[in-house]
MILOPA-16519 format. One record per residue (C-alpha): residue number from 1; x, z, y; chain. Coordinates in Angstrom, 2 decimals, decimal comma, always signed. Example, Ala and Ser with C-alpha at 12.3 -4.5 7.8 and 13.67 -1.06 7.14 Angstrom:
2
pos X Z Y unit
1 +12,30 +7,80 -4,50 A
2 +13,67 +7,14 -1,06 A
This chain:
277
pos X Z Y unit
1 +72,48 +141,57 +85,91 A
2 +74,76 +138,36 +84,90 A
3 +73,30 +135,97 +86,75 A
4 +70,71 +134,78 +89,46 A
5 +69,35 +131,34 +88,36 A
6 +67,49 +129,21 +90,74 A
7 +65,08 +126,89 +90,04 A
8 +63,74 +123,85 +91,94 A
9 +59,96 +123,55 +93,06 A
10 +57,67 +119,80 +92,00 A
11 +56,00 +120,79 +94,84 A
12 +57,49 +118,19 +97,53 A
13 +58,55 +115,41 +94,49 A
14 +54,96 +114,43 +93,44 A
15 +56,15 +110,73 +94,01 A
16 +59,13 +110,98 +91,54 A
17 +58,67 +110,43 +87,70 A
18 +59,34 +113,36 +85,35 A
19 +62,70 +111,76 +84,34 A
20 +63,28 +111,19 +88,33 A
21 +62,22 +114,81 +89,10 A
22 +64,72 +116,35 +86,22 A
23 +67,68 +114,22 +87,47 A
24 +67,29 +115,27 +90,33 A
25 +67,69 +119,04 +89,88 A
26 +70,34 +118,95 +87,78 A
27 +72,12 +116,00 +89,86 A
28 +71,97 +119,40 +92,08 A
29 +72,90 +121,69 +90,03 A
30 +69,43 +123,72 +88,84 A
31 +69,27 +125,94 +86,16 A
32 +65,15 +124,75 +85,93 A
33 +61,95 +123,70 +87,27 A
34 +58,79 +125,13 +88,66 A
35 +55,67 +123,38 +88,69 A
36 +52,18 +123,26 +88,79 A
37 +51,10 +120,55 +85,95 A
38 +49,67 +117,74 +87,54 A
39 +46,26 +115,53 +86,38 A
40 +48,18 +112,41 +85,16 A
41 +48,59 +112,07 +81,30 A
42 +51,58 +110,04 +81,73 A
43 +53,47 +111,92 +83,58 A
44 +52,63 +114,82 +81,10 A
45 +53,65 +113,11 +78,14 A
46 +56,75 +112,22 +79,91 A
47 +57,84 +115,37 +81,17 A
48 +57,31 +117,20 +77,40 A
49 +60,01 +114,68 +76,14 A
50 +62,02 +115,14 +79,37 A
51 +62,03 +118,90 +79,25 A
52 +62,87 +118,49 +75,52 A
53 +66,29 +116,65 +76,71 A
54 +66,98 +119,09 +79,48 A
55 +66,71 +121,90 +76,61 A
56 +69,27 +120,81 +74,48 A
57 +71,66 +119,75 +77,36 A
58 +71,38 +122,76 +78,86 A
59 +70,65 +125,85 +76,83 A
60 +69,44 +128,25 +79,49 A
61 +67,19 +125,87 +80,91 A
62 +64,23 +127,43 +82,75 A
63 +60,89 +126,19 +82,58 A
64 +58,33 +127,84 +85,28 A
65 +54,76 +126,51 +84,97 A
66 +52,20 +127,55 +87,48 A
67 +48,32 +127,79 +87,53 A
68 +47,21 +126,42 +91,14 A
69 +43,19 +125,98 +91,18 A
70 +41,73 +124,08 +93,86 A
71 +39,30 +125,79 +95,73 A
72 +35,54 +126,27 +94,65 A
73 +32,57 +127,79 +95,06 A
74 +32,04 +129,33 +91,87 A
75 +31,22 +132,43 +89,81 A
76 +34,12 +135,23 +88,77 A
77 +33,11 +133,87 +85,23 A
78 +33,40 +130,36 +86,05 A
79 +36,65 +130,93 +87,70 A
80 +37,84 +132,81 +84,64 A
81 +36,93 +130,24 +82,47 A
82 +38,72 +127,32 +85,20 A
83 +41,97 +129,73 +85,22 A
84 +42,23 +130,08 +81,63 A
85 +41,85 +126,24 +80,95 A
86 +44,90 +125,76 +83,21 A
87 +46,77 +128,57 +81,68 A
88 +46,01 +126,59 +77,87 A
89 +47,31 +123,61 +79,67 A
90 +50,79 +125,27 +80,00 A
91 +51,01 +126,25 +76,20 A
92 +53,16 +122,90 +74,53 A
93 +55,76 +123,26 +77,43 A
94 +56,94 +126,18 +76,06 A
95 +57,17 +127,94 +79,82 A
96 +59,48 +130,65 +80,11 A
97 +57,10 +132,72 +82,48 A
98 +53,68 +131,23 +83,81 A
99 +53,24 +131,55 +87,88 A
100 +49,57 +132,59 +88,56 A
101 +47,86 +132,18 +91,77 A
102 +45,02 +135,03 +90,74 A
103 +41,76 +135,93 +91,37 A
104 +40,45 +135,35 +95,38 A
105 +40,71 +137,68 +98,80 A
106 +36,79 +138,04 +98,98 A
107 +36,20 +138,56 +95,35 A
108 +35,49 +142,88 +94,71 A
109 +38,42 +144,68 +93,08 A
110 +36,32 +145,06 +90,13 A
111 +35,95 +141,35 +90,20 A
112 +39,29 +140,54 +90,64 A
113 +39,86 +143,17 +88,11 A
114 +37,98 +141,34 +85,57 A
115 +40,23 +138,10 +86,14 A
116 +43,52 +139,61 +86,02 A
117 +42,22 +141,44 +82,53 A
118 +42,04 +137,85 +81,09 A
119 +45,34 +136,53 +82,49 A
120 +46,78 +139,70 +81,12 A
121 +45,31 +139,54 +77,89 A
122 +46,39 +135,77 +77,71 A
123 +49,75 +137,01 +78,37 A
124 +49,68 +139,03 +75,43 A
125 +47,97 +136,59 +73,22 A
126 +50,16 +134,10 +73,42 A
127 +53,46 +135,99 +74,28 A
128 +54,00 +134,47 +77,02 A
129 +54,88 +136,25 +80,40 A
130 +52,83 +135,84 +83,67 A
131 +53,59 +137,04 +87,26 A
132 +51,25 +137,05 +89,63 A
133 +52,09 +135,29 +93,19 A
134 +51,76 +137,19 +96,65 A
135 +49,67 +134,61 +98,27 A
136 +47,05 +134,63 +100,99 A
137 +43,57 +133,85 +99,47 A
138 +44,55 +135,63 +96,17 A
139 +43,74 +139,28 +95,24 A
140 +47,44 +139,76 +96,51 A
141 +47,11 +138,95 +99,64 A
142 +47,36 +141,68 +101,84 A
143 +50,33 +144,44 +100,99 A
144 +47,89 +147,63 +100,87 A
145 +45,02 +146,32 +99,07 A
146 +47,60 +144,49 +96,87 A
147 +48,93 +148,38 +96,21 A
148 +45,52 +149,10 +94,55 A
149 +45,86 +147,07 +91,73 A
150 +49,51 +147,93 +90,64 A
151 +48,55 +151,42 +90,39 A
152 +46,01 +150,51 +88,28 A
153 +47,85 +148,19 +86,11 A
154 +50,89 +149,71 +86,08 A
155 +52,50 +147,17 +84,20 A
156 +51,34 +144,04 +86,53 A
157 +54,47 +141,54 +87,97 A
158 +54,34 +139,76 +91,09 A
159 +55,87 +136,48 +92,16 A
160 +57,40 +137,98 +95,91 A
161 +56,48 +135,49 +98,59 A
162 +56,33 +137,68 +101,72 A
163 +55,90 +135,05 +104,20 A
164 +52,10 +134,95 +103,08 A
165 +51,93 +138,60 +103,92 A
166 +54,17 +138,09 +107,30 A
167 +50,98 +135,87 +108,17 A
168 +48,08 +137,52 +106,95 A
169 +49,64 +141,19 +108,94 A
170 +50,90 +138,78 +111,90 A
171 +53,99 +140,69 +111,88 A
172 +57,63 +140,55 +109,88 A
173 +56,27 +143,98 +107,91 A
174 +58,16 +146,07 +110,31 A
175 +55,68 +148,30 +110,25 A
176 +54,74 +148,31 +106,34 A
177 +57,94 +149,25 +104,46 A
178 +57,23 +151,66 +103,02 A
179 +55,05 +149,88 +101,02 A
180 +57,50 +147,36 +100,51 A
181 +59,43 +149,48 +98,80 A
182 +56,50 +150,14 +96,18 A
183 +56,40 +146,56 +95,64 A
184 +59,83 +145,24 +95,31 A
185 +60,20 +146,89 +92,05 A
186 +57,77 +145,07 +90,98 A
187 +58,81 +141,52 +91,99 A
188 +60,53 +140,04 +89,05 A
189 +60,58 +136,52 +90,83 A
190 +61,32 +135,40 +94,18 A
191 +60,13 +132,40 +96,32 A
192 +62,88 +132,52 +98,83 A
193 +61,14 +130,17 +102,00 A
194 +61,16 +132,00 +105,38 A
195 +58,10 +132,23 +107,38 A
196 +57,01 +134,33 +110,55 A
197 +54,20 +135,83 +111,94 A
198 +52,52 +132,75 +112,37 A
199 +53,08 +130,53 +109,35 A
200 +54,47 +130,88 +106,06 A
201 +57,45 +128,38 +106,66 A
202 +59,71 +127,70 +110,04 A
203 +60,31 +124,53 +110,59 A
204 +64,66 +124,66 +109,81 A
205 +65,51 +128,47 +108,08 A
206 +69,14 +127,61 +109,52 A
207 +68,47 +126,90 +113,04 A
208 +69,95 +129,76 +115,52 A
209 +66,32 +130,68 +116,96 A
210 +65,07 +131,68 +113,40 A
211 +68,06 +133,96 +112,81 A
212 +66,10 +137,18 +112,84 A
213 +63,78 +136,11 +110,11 A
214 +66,36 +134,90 +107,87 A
215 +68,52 +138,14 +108,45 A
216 +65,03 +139,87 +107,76 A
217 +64,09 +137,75 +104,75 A
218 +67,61 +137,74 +103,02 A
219 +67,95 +141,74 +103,30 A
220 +64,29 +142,07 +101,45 A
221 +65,49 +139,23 +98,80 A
222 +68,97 +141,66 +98,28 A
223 +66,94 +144,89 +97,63 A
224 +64,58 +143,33 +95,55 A
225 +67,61 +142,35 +93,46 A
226 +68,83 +145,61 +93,92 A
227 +65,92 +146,60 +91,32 A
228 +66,45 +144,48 +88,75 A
229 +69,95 +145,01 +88,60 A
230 +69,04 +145,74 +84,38 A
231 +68,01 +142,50 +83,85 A
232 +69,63 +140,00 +82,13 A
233 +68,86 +137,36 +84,18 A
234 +67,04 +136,70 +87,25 A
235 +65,01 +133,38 +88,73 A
236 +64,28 +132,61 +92,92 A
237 +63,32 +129,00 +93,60 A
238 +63,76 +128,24 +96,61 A
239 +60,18 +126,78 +97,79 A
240 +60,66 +125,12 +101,54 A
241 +57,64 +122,79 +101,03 A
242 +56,09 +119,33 +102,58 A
243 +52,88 +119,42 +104,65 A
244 +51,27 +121,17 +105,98 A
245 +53,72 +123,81 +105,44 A
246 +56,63 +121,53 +107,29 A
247 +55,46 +121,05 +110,48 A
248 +55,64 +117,30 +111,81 A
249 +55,86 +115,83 +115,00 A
250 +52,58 +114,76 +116,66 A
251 +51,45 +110,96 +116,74 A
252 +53,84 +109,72 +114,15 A
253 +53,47 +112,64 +111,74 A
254 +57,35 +113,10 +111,32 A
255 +58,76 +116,11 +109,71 A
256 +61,11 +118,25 +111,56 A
257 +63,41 +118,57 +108,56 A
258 +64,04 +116,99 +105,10 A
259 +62,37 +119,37 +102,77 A
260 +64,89 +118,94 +99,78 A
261 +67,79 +119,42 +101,81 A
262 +66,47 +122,72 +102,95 A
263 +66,07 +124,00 +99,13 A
264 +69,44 +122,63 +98,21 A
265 +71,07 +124,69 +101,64 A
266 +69,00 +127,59 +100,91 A
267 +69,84 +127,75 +97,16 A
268 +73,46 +127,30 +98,45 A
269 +73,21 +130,29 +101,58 A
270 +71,86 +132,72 +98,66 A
271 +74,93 +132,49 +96,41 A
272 +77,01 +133,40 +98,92 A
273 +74,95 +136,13 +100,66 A
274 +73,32 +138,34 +97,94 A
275 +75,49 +140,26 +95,71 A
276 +74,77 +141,16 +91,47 A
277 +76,29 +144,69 +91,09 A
């Protein structure tokens, strides 16, 4: 592996223009940008001609788009047909690798099946890579049943996220890895945000009472690098988020710490703590 580039999440800089947003990551030294496109044809237009700039100032910009639906009750085919919209919506960006929240955790396997079959053959169609995000509420949501469907697509990718599973078991996985092992090969991605077995973010990653679960969190992130140590290149974004994932005070609705200076610390923490063989 030569490098380990990390990327900075929209999510958390809704208010900023796409001119904003970009000066801001590489004010802060980014190598790119994830994002889930939002609904506002301005901004769009903006950020094409933005991205464009970023491109030829820095040559291995990365671009991460990600397909986000809102929740709705609807068919697997009319979910298909939602997630494939979003996915089309990606296309003039040029992404680098598409970040897909798939299918649902009460959809059938067969159903969910069915949807990652389209994102997959997407994928293919347009040449374009897509990982798929451990998230609760997706078909990856839980680290067994998530098993299932890599050993039937053997060539599936996640997006690694394991505070969603650290909730959804109610435990840091000390009990689970050995499947964790099965999956980190698979993780070509990382969202490094720290969570516990009661939420998918702490409130500060750095303060001395979440020590464990950093210790615990950085040692997964290291092996899972461990596995792609034939890569070229490798992305984490480091994805501390607003609310409701920062908790607030009550009353005044305060958070208890400043959202981009926890991506910034925990970009900088990661370059000194996990070693490229």
């Amino acid at each position: 592996m030569n490098t380990i580039n990390y990327l900075y999440p929209h999510w958390g800089s809704e208010h900023l223009t796409a001119a904003g947003f970009i000066k801001l990551i590489t004010d802060h030294g980014f190598q790119g940008i994830e994002m889930n496109l939002p609904n506002d044809n301005v901004f769009e237009i903006e950020l094409l001609d933005e991205l464009q700039k970023a491109r030829n100032l820095y040559p291995n910009f990365t671009v991460v788009l990600q397909q986000v639906l809102p929740v709705e009750a609807e068919t697997v085919d009319e979910y298909i047909s939602n997630v494939l919209k979003q996915l089309k919506r990606t296309l003039p960006y040029q992404p680098d690798f598409i970040n897909s929240h798939t299918g649902k955790d009460h959809y059938s396997f067969d159903e969910n099946c069915k949807i990652i079959e389209a994102v997959e053959s997407f994928s293919d169609i347009n040449n374009i890579p897509i990982y798929h995000e451990i998230h609760r509420g997706r078909f990856t949501f839980h680290s067994t049943t998530t098993l299932a469907y890599l050993e039937k697509y053997p060539d599936l990718k996640l997006v690694g996220d394991l505070s969603h599973w650290c909730v959804t078991s109610e435990s840091m996985l000390q009990d689970q890895e050995h499947i964790l092992q099965k999956i980190f090969p698979r993780i070509k991605h990382i969202h490094a945000r720290i969570g516990f077995e009661q939420s998918p973010q702490v409130n500060n990653p750095f303060a001395l009472e979440w020590e464990d679960s950093l210790n615990q969190f950085t040692v997964w992130w290291q092996q899972i690098i461990n596995e792609h140590q034939n890569m070229e290149d490798y992305t984490i974004t480091p994805e501390f988020g607003p609310y409701p994932y920062m908790p607030q005070t009550p009353f005044n609705q305060m958070p208890l710490a400043n959202q981009q200076e926890l991506n910034i610390e925990m970009r900088d923490f990661l370059k000194r703590k996990i070693t490229i063989y």
